[in-house]
C-alpha positions in Angstrom: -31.9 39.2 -5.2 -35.2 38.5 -6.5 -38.5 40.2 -5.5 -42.4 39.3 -7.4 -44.9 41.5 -7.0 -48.5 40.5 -6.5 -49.4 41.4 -9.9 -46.6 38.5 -11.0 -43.6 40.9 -12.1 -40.6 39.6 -11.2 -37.8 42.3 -10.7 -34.0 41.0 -10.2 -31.9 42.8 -8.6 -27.4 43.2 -8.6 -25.4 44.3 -6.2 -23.6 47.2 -8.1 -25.0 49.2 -11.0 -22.6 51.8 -12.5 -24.0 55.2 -14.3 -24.1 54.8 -18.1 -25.2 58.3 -18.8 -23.7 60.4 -21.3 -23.2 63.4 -19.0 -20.4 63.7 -16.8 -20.8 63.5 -13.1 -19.2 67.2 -13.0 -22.2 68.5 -15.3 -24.7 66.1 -12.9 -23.1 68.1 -10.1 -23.8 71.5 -11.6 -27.1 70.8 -12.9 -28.2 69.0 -9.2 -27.2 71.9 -7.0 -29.5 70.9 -3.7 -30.5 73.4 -1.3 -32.0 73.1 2.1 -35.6 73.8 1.0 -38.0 71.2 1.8 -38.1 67.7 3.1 -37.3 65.0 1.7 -39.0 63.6 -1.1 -40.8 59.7 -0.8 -42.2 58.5 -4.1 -43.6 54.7 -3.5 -42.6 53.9 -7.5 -44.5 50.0 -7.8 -45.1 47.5 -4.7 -41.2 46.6 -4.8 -39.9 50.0 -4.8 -39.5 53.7 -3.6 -37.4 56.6 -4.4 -36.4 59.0 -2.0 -34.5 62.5 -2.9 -32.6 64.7 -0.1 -29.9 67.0 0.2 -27.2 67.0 2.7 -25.4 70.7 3.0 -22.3 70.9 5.3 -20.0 73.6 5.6 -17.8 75.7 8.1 -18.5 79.1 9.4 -16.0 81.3 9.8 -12.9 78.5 10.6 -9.4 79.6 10.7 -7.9 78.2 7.9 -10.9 78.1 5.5 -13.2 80.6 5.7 -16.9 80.0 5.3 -17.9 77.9 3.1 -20.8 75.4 2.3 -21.9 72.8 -0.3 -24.2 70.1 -0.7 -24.2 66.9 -1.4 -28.2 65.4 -3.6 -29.1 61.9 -2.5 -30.6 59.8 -4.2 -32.1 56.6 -2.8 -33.7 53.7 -3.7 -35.1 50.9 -1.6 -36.2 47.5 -3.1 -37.9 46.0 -0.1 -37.7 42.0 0.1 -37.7 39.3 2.4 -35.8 39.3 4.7 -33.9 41.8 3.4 -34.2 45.2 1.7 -31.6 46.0 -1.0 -31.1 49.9 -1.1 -29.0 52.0 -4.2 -27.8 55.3 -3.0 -26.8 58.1 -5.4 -24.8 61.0 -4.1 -23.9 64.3 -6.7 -22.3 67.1 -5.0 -22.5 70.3 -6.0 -18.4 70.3 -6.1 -15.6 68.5 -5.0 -15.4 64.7 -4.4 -16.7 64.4 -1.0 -17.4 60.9 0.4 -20.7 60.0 2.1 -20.8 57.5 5.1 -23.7 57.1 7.4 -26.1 53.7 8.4 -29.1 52.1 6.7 -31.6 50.4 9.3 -34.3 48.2 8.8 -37.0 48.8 11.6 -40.1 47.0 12.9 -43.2 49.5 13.7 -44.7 48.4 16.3 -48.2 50.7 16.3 -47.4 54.6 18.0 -44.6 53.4 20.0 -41.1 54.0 18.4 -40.1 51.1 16.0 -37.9 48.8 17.0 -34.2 48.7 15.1 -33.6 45.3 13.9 -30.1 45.5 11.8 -27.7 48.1 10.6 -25.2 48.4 7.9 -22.8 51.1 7.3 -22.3 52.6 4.0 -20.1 55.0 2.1 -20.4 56.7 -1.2 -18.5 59.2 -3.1 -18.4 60.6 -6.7 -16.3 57.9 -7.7 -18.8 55.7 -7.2 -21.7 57.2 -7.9 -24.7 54.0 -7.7 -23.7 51.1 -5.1 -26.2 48.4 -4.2 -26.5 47.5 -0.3 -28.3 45.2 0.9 -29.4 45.2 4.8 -31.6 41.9 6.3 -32.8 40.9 9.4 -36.9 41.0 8.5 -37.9 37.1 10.2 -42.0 38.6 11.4 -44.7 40.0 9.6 -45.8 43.4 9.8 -45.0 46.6 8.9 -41.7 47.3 8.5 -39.4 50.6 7.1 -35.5 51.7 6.8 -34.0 54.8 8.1 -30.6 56.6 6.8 -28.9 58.3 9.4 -25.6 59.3 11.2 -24.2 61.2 8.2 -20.5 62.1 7.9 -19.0 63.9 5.2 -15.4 63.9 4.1 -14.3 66.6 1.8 -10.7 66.4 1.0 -10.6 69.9 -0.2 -11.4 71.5 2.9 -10.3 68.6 5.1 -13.3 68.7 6.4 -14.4 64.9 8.5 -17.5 66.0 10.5 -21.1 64.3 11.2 -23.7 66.9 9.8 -26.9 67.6 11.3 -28.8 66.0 8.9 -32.5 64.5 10.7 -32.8 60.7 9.8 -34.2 59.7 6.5 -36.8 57.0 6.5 -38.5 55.3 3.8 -42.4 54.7 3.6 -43.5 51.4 5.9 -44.0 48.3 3.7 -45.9 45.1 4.4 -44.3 42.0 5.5 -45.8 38.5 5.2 -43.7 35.8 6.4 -45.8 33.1 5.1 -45.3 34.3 1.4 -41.5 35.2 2.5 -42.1 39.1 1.0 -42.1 42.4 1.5 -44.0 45.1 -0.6 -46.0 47.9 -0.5 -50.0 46.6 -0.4 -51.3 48.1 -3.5 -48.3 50.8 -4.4 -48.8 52.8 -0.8 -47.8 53.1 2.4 -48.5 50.5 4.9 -50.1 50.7 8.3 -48.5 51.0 12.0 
């Protein structure tokens, strides 16, 4: 996918980027150690872009077999919006383990105070085996202001044989400007968009 910004950059996008980095994912894991301590952070990085950080924590309290236990899993997520799609790259670095991530990635159509209106979904999974995966969720056809939330998160860690949804409150991304004449979507100036 292609996006250009206003200002004429022209970013290209691929469906799958794997990590390069010299550091093991295992050092990543015990470096990025998330804890429940704030919400989650939205950083609107150009017109075609924002980063969002959060951490999912999951865990059993006193269960038969295993005990108490918790760990956490740091997101990382980034959305490219476009027209009429958004392509998202999600990130996941537990703190231990291999546990797998699966939850939904919707793109929604504000519609002024009322609640936005959900437009499509796509279900995604990621694990440590795959640390960066490229989704890409449509659906955008009117201007406006538009956003994407991540929700319903599961977990599955095979060490504890642990499957659950975690409480986990829905993750949404800054609204971004549509303009169907122009067939794109951005943020107007590198911010948030209105209602």
């Amino acid at each position: 996918m292609t996006a250009t910004g206003n200002d004429g950059t022209v970013t290209t996008l691929t469906e799958e980027v794997t990590d390069t980095s010299a550091r093991s994912l295992n050092t990543q894991a015990q470096a990025n150690t998330c804890t429940i301590a704030g919400a989650p952070t939205r950083t609107i990085v150009s017109e075609l872009q924002v980063n969002m950080e959060f951490c999912v924590i999951y865990g059993q309290n006193e269960h038969p077999t295993n005990g108490s236990w918790a760990r956490s899993i740091q997101t990382d997520w980034i959305a490219f919006p476009g027209f009429p799609s958004v392509q998202n790259r999600i990130n996941v670095i537990p703190s231990e383990g291999s546990p797998t991530l699966t939850g939904t990635i919707t793109v929604q159509q504000q519609r002024g105070i009322a609640p936005p209106l959900e437009l499509t979904s796509a279900i995604f999974t990621v694990s440590n085996g795959a640390p960066v995966t490229g989704f890409l969720v449509g659906g955008i056809t009117e201007g406006g202001s538009h956003s994407v939330k991540m929700g319903d998160l599961q977990v599955s860690d095979p060490t504890y044989g642990f499957d659950a949804l975690v409480d986990n409150p829905d993750v949404v991304t800054p609204r971004f400007s549509c303009d169907t004449a122009d067939q794109r979507c951005f943020y107007p100036n590198g911010q948030e968009a209105g209602l």
